[in-house]
N, C-alpha and C positions, 0 to 999 in steps of 0.2 A: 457232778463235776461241772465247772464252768462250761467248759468247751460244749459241752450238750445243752447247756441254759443258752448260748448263743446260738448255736445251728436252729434251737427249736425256736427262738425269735427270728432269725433271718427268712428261715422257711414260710414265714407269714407274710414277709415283705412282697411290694413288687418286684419285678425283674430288674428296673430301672433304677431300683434305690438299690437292690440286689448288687446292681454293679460298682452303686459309690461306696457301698460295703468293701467289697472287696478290693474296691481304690486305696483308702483307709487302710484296713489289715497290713495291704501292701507296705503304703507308705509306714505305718507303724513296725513293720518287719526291718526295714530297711532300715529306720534311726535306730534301732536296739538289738541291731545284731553286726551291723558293722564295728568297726574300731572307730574310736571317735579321732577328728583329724588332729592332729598336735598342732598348738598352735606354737610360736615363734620364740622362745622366751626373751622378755623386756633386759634392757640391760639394771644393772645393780645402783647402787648409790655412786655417786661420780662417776661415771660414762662421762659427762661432758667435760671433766675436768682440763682444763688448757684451752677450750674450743670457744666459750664464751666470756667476753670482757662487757664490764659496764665504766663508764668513763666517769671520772673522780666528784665532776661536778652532776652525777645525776639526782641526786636530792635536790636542788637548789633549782630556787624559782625559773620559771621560763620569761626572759625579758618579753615574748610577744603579751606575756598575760602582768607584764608590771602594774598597767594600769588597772587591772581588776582586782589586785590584792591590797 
């Protein structure tokens, strides 16, 4: 069984690593046994719809840059 392949390695370790063992464990219990947090859901296609305008001459050259075109 796993669980015996692991006790009988930790039991060779020092006490000091012993402990970062069981930091680890810890931490590994806590990601894979909680509920994982929902995140937000994004909105759909057109959420912005009415909120954003672009003005008629936005394609068209910028007078500051006339002289480099």
């Amino acid at each position: 069984m796993i669980e015996n392949a692991i006790l009988k390695n930790v039991e060779k370790l020092p006490e000091s690593v012993k402990q970062s063992v069981l930091d680890y464990t810890e931490f590994l219990v806590n990601r894979y046994t909680t509920a994982p947090a929902k995140t937000p859901q994004r909105g759909g296609l057109g959420i912005w719809q009415g909120q954003i305008w672009m003005s008629d001459d936005f394609d068209e050259p910028l007078e500051d840059l006339k002289d480099y075109m």
